[in-house]
N, C-alpha and C positions, 0 to 999 in steps of 0.2 A: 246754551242748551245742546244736547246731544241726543238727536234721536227723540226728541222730548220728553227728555230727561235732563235734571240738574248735573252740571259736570262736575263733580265732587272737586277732583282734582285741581282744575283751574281756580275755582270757587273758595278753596283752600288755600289755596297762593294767596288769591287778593286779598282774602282775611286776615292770614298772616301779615300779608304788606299793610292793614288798616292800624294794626294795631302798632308798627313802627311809630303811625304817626302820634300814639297819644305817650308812648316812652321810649326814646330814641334809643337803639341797640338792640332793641328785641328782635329783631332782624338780625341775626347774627354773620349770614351769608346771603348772596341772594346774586344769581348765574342765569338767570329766566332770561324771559323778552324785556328787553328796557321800554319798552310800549305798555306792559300791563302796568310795571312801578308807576309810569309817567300819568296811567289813566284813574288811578288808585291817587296817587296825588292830588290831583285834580278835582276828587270827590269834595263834598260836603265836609266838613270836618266829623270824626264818628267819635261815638259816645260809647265808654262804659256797655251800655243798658243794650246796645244795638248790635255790638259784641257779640256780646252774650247769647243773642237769639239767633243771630245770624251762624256758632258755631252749634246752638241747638239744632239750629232748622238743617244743617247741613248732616249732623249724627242721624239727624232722620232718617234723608236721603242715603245714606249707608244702609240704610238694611233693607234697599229695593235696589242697590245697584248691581250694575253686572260685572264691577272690579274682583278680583284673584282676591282669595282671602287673605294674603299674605298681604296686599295692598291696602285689604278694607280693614285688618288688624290694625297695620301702623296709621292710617288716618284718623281710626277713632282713639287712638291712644293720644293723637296729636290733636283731635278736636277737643277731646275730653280737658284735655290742659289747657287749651286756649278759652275754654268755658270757666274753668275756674280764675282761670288768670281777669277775664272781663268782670265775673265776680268780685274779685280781691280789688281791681282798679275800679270800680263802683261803687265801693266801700260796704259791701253787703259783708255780713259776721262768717268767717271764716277760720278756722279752727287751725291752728299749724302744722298738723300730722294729720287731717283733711285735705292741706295744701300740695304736702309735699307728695301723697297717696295718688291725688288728681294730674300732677305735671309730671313724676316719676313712676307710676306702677309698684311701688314699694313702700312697706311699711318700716316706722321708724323707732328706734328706745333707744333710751340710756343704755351703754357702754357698760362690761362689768370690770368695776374698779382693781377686783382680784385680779385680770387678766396685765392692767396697767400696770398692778404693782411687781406680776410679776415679771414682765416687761424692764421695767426696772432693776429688779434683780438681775436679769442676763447682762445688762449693763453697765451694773456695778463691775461686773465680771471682767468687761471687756477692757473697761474703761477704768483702772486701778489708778491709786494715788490719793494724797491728800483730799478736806474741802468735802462739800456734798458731791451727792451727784453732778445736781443741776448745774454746781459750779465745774465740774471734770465734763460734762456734754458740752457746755457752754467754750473751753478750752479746746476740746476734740472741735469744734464745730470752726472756731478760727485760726483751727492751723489747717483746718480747708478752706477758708475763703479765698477765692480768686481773686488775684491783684486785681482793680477796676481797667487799668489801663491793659489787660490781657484777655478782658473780658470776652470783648467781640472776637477776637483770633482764637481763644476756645471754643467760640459756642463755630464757629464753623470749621473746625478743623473736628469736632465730635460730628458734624451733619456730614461733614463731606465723608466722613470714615460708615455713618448708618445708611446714607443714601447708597452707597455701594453693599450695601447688605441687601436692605431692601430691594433692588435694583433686583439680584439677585434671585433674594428669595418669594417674594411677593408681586415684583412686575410694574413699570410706572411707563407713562406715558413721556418719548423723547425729550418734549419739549419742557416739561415739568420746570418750576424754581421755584426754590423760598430764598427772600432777601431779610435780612437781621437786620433789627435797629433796637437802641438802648433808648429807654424813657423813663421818665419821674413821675411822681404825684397820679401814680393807678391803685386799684386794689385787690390786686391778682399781682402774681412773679411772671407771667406769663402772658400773650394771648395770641389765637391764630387769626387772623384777618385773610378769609380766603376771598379771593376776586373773580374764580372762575377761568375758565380755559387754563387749568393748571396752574396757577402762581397763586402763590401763598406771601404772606407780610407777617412775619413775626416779631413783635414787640417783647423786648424782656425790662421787665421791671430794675431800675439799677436802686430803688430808695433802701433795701437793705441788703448785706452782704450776699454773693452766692456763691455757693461751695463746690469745690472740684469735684466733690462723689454725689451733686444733687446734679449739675450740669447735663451730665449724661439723660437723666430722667429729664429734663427740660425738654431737652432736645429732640430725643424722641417722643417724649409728650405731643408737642407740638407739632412734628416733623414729620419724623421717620420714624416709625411707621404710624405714630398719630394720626392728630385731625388732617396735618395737608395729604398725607397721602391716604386718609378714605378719600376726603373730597374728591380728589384724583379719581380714584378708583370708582366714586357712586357716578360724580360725574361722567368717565366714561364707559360704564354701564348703564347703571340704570337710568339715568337723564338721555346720555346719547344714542344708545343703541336701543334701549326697550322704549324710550319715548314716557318715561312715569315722570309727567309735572310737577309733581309734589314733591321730588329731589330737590327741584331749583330752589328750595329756601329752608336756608334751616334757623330754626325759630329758639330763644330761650325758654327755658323753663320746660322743656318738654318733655315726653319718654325720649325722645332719641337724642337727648342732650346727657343722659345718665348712659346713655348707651355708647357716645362717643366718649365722654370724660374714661368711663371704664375701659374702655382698648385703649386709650390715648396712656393711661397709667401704665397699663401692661406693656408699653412699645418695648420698652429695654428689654425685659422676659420675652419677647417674643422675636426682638430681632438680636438679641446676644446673647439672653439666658444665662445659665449660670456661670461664672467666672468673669461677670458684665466688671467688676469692679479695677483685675487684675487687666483687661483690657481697656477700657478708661486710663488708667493708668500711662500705657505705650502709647495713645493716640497723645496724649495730655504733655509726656515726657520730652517730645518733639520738639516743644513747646517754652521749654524750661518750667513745667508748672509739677510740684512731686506729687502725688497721691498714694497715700499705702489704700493701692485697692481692694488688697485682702479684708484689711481691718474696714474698710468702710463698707462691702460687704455683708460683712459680719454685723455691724452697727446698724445698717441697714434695714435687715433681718428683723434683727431683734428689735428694734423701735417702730416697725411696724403695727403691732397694735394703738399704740398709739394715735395710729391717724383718726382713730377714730373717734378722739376728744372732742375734736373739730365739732362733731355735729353734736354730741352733748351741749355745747355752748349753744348752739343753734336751737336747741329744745330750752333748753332751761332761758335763752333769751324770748325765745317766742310762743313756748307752750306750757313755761313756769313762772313766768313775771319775774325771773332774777334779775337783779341790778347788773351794771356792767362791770362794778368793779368784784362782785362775785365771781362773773364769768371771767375775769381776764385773770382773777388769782384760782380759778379752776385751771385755765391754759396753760398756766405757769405750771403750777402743782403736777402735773400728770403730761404733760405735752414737755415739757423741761425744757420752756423758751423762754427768752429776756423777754422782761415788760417790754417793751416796744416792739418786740415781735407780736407778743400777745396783741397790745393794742391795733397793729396792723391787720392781723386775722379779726379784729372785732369788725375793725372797719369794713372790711367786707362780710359781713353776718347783718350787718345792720345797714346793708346798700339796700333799695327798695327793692330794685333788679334784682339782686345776687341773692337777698336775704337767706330763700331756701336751697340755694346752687350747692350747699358744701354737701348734701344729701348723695350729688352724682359723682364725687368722688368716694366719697366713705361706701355707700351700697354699689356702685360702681362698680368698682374693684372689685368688691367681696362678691360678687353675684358673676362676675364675666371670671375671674380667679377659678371661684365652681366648677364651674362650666366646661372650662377648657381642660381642667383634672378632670374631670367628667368622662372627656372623649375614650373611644375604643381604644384598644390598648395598643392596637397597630395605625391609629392616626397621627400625622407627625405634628405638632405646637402649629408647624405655618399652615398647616390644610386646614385646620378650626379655625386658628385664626384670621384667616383666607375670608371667610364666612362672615365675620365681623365687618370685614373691609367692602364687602360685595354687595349683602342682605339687607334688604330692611326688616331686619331683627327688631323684635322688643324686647323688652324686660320682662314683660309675661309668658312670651314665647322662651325665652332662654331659662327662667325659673324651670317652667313646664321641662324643654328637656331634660334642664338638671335630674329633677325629680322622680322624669319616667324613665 
């Protein structure tokens, strides 16, 4: 209690910490006191049903408290998801574009097919020769794969080269590291494991190929100027210096997990911008590894709508009763990946955890993307983007400016 009053804030942490314990990971980070984790531990074992009321009773408590509105925005965006999420894990009927509305702030639909085909078309373009398509993507795609035995020595000779950007342009604290390690049997290419006091653990998936023009996006995804370097940043602001408890944990499934996936995608746009491909390229070359970073650029570009199949398969899995093997000859069809790619992307669409996660990249992107074309005409990429890294931003908040 505070004053006699509920302390949202703290209240919110241990909630967050409760529901660690009925699906492990949901926790995604967590920098707090090791005293409250230890004391939340210790509890009762919690249910579903108890969840649920305990993120009700706390949305109450929001609308008599005397937090900044910018604080009582991102909490109820965070309780509101942690409510549905007690819902969905109590097996109460929950709708799939319900789900993703409640833990994202955004509405979801099918992709327009014109858009993919013609998508397709520019890639016909780029990508000339024999065979379909899918079989000339599928070619373009392994004569960028990265030797595996080169793997690790690219992905940090690309961080060592973003870290000095970001360093730079954006600002990191001395003592900062992220350390690389290669792993099997996940279902992500990716993940950050942030530990707090500045260190980051990054896992890259090795079970399928990865390619010298995707590397760079990894890297910065994850890195520079991604998730390690908000954590950095929220860490040493808004946990350390403004003292907001509700930093120390960041939670799956939430608004501010669509809000990090979205600046994490833009890192490369944001710390190299255009010509990222032809500079991948020189860092990579060092290396003995080739990349035409012009043309993958270029391929880039244009196979960008596409990303947005991903969450088609996520609606027609969850909010059309399609079969799998529909969904995985949808991914093929219009995504132009080998069945095993397909089947990999299924496997996470149908994690309990992850099921509705592909929402914060596909609206992600396109919503923070907005946003930052948005800005005045004399703010530079890093001053908005700045704001990303700083802010407890929402997704309703960033809509709203778009719009106004």
């Amino acid at each position: 209690m505070v004053n006699g009053a509920v302390d949202v804030p703290l209240e919110y942490v241990r909630l967050g910490l409760r529901f660690d314990r009925l699906e492990e990971g949901f926790v995604d980070a967590y920098t707090g006191d090791r005293r409250i984790r230890a004391a939340v531990a210790d509890e009762p074992a919690p249910t579903p049903e108890k969840l649920r009321d305990q993120a009700r009773g706390l949305l109450r408590e929001l609308g008599s408290s005397d937090l900044p509105a910018d604080r009582v925005a991102h909490l109820r965006g965070q309780l509101t998801a942690l409510e549905c999420t007690a819902r969905k894990m109590g097996d109460e009927p929950v709708g799939f574009r319900e789900e993703v509305r409640a833990y994202f702030q955004v509405d979801v639909a099918l992709g327009d097919e014109a858009s993919y085909a013609a998508a397709h078309a520019e890639l016909e373009e780029l990508l000339p020769g024999s065979g379909t398509l899918a079989e000339r993507y599928a070619q373009h795609r392994r004569r960028e794969e990265c030797p595996p035995a080169k793997l690790e020595e690219a992905v940090h000779a690309l961080s060592s080269a973003l870290r000095d950007r970001v360093r730079s342009s954006y600002g990191l604290p001395d003592v900062e590291t992220v350390a690389y390690e290669v792993v099997t049997d996940k279902p992500w290419s990716g993940f950050n494991y942030y530990a707090g006091d500045y260190r980051s653990r990054v896992a890259i998936n090795a079970d399928l190929p990865h390619r010298t023009s995707q590397l760079p996006h990894l890297v910065a995804h994850e890195s520079y100027p991604g998730h390690h370097t908000e954590h950095c940043r929220k860490e040493m602001g808004l946990v350390e210096r403004d003292q907001h408890l509700e930093h120390t944990v960041f939670l799956v499934n939430t608004p501010e997990c669509l809000m990090a996936e979205g600046l994490a995608d833009l890192g490369l746009e944001a710390a190299v911008g255009d010509g990222w491909g032809p500079w991948a390229a020189e860092v990579l070359a060092d290396l003995g590894l080739r990349l035409d970073g012009e043309l993958a650029e270029r391929v880039a570009a244009a196979a960008a709508p596409l990303n947005r199949v991903r969450q088609d398969a996520a609606i027609m899995l969850h909010d059309q009763g399609a079969s799998s093997d529909d969904v995985v000859a949808h991914l093929q069809r219009w995504s132009l990946v080998s069945h095993d790619r397909a089947v990999q992307q299924l496997r996470f669409l149908t994690h309990p955890l992850w099921r509705a996660y592909i929402t914060t990249y596909v609206e992600g992107y396109d919503l923070l993307a907005g946003w930052l074309r948005a800005r005045p005409a004399d703010q530079p990429v890093a001053d908005r983007f700045l704001r990303l890294l700083d802010e407890p931003l929402t997704p309703a908040r960033i809509a709203a400016e778009t719009q106004g």
